[in-house]
N, C-alpha and C positions, 0 to 999 in steps of 0.2 A: 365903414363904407369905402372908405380910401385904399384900403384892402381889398376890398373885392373885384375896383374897378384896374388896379395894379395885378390884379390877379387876373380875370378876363382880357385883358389888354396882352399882357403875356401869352396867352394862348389864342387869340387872334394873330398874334404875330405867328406865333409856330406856323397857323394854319395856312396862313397868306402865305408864307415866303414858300409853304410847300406846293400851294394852289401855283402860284406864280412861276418859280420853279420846273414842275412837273411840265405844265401849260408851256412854258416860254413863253411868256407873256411879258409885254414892256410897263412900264408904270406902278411899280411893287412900290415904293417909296410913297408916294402920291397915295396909293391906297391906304397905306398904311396912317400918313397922317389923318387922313379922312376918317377913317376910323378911330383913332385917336379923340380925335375932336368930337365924334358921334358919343363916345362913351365918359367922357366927361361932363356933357353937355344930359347925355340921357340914362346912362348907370349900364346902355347896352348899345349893342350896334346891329345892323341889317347886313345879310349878307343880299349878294346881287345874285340876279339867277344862274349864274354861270357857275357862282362859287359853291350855292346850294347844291345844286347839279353835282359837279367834280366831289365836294364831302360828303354827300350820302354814295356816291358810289366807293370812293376809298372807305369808307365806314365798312362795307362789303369786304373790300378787299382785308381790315384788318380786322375782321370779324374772326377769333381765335375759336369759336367755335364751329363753324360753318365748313363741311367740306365741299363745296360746292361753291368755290369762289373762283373759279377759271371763268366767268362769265358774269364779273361784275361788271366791267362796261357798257353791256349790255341792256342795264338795268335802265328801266325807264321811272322819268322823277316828275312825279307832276306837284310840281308848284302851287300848291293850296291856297298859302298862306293868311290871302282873304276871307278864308274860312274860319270861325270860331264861335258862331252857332251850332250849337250839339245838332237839330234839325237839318241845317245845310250840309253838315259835315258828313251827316249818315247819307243824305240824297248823295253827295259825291260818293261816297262808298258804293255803293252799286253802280257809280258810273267804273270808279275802279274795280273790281270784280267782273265787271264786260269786258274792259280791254283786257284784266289777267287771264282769263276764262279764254277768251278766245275759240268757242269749238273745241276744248279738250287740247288744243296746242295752245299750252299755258305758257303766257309772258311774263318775266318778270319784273314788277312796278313796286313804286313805292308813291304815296301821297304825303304828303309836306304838309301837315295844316300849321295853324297860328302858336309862333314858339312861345317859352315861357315870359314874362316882364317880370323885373325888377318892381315889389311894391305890389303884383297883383294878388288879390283874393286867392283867387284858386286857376290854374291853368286848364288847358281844353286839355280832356281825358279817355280815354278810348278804357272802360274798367275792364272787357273782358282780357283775358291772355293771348288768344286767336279770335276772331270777327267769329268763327265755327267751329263749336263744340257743340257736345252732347249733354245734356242735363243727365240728372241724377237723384235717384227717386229712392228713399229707405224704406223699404216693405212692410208688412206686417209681424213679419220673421225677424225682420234685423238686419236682412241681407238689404244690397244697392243693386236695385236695376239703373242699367245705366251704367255712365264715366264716374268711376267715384271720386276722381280727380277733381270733378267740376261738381263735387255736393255742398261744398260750401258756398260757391259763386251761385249754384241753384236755388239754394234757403234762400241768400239773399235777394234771387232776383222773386221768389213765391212772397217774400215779406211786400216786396215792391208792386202787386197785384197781378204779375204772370200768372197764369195756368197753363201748362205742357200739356200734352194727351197722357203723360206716365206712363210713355213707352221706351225702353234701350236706345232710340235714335231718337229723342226730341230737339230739335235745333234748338239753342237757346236764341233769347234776345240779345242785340246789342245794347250797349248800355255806353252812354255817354252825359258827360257832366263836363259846363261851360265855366265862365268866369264866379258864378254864383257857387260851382260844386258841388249841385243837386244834381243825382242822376236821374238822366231818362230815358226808358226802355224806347226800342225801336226793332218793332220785327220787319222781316226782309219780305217788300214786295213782290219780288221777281223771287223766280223758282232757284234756287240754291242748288250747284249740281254736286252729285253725289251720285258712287258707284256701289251697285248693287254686285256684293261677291259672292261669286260662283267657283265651282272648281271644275274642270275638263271632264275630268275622270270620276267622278262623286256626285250621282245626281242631289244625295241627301244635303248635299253642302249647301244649295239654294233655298232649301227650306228651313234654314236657322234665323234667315231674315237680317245676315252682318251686312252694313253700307257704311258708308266712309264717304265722307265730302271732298271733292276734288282737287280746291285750293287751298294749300297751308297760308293764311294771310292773317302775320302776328301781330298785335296790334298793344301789347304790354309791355315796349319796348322804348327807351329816349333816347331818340337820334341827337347826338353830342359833335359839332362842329367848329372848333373855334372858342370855346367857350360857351357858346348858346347852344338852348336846350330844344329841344322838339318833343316836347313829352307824345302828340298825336302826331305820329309817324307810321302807322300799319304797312305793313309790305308783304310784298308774299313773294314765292320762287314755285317750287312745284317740290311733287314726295318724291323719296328715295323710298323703295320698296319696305326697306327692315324699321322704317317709322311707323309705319303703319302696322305691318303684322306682328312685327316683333315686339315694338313698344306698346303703341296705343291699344293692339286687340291679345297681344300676347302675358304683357306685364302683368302680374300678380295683384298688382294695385290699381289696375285698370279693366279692361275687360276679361282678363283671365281664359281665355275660351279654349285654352291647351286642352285641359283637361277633358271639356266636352268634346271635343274634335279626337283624344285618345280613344274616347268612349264608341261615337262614333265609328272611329276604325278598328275595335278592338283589339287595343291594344292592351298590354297588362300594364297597370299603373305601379311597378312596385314599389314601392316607397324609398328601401334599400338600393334600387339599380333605376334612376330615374333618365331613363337615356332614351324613353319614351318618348320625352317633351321634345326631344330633338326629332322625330320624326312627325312628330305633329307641327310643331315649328316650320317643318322642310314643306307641309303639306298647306299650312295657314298661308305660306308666300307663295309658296303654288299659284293658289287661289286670287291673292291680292294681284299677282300680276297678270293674270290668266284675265282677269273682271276690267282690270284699267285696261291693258289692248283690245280687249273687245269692245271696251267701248269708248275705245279712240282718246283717251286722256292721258297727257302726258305722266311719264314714271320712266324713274332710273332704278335700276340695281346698283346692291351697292358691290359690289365688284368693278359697275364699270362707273361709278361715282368717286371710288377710289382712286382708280387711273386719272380720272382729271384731276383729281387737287394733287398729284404728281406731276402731270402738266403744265398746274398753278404753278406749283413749287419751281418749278423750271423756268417759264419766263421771268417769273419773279426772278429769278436767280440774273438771268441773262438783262435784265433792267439795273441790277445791283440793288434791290431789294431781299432783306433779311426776312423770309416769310416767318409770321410769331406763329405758333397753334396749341391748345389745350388739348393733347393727346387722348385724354379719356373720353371726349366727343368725338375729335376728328374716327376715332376706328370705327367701326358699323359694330352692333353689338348682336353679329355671327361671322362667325366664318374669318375675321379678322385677320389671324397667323396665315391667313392664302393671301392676302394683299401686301404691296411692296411698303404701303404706307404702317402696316404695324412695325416693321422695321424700323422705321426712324424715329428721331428726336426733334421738336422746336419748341423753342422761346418761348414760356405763355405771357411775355409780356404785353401791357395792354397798350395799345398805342389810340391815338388819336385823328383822323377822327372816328367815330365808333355808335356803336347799340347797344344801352345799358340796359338792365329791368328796371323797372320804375319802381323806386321804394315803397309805393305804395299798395295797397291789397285791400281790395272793396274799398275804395277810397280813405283807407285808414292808413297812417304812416306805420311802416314797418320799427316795435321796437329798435332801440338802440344797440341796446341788449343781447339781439341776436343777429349783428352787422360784425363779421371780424373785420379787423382792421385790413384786410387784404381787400377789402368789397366794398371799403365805401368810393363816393357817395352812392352803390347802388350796391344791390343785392342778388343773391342764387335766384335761377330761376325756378317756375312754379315745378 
């Protein structure tokens, strides 16, 4: 135990002297023993809302995946922490989804609920990956209607007494578990916005029936500050265009819809010369941006999402900040070799403070097993 609180106290100091530091703020010594004393006395410490605030935005900033960190400052932190009822927690979640929402000019926020304690049962847990996904339905055939992504999270929320409509777009529930660890589903009162895609040029395109939810707001993530943990920390920012078409509706292991959208345009699928996919691809993001400015919600491309975290890279620079980045995220996965960012190299080192996955999945700890020694205490994400 003497270890741990020697361990936690060391990286409370990192944190401080950076909060402090960065801030110019007088009284670093004074905090520090304070905290000192907090974590002898209790095995943990409290940060003050100032310091909350400043760590979950650098958490932003050294988010090594993220290309989209020119605009961490701007991040809005609401201070939960009195929260840790599964119930309360989700009522505040729809308070947060109004201010991210905004009218389709999407802000981006983060909610702070109750961190973890030394000694407790089980922590407040937010089990889905995103607050908004798609369920996933195995047919009669064998085929997945639906995100096959989210079939395992869907079995388990049908064990839990859900019914979907067993349709391609069924919102799932949230699912949250308190001190106790027992989850409880919770469906969204308020209307969940979500854009219905169309293409300009293709009337057939609106009659495949594809929508996509407006806010990306992650929620299987532990905000890591100091030492202390924030396992229920959901946040959201807004989409970059090739997330959506490319990944989520394009992906082979997701919605797959290339191939219908080929068919669609008759095109020849040759198996041998599949250079097909890239013209369905060019027409799928057509589509996805074509649908979000029509209907006023925010989206970036990633061409000009590229250019900011060049921007990042730059002030960073001009601050004397060494920006880290995990290269196989930061590129957009099209069109990549046009942007200045495939070009370069940085760091994937992980700094602190930061956004971890949470080792656990459907509230079960991730074997040990399948943790390499580069990823703990957390793991790949979903």
């Amino acid at each position: 135990m003497e270890e741990v609180q020697v361990s936690l106290l060391a990286s409370a100091t990192d944190f401080i002297n950076l909060f402090f530091d960065e801030e110019g703020l007088p009284g670093k010594e004074e905090r520090l023993a304070e905290i000192a004393r907090e974590i002898e006395l209790t095995e943990t410490y409290t940060h003050t809302p100032e310091e909350l605030e400043f760590g979950a935005k650098v958490a932003w900033r050294n988010s090594n995946r993220c290309i989209g960190r020119l605009f961490w400052k701007t991040l809005k932190v609401r201070d939960m922490r009195h929260l840790s009822d599964p119930e309360l927690v989700f009522k505040d979640l729809q308070e947060h989804l109004d201010y991210a929402w905004n009218d389709g000019k999407i802000r981006s926020a983060i909610s702070v609920y109750r961190p973890a304690f030394p000694g407790a049962a089980a922590a407040l847990r937010i089990w889905n990956p995103q607050l908004f996904r798609y369920a996933a339905w195995t047919t009669a055939e064998g085929a997945v209607l639906g995100d096959p992504a989210m079939l395992a999270f869907t079995e388990f929320c049908v064990r839990q007494g859900w019914k979907g409509k067993k349709t391609a777009f069924d919102l799932l529930p949230t699912v949250i578990s308190g001190s106790d660890g027992v989850p409880k589903l919770f469906t969204w009162e308020k209307e969940v916005p979500e854009v219905y895609i169309e293409h300009p040029d293709y009337a057939w395109f609106a009659d495949l029936g594809i929508r996509w939810y407006a806010v990306p707001l992650i929620s299987n993530m532990v905000l890591e500050i100091g030492g202390i943990l924030y396992p229920a920390a959901p946040f959201n920012g807004w989409y970059m265009l090739t997330e959506i078409a490319v990944r989520n509706l394009g992906d082979t292991h997701r919605y797959n819809l290339l191939p219908l959208i080929a068919e669609k345009l008759h095109l020849d699928q040759d198996p041998h010369f599949q250079v097909w996919k890239d013209k369905a691809l060019v027409v799928l993001q057509e589509a996805v941006w074509f649908s979000f400015r029509k209907a006023g919600v925010t989206l970036i491309d990633h061409h000009n999402a590229a250019k900011q975290f060049m921007k990042f890279t730059e002030r960073e620079s001009t601050e004397g900040r060494a920006v880290t980045g995990d290269w196989s995220w930061l590129i957009p996965p099209t069109a990549g070799s046009t942007m200045e960012a495939f070009h370069q190299e940085w760091n994937n080192e992980v700094k602190s403070p930061n956004y971890f996955y949470s080792r656990y999945h459907l509230g079960q700890p991730i074997p040990e097993s399948s943790i390499s020694d580069t990823e703990r205490p957390f793991y790949e994400p979903f």
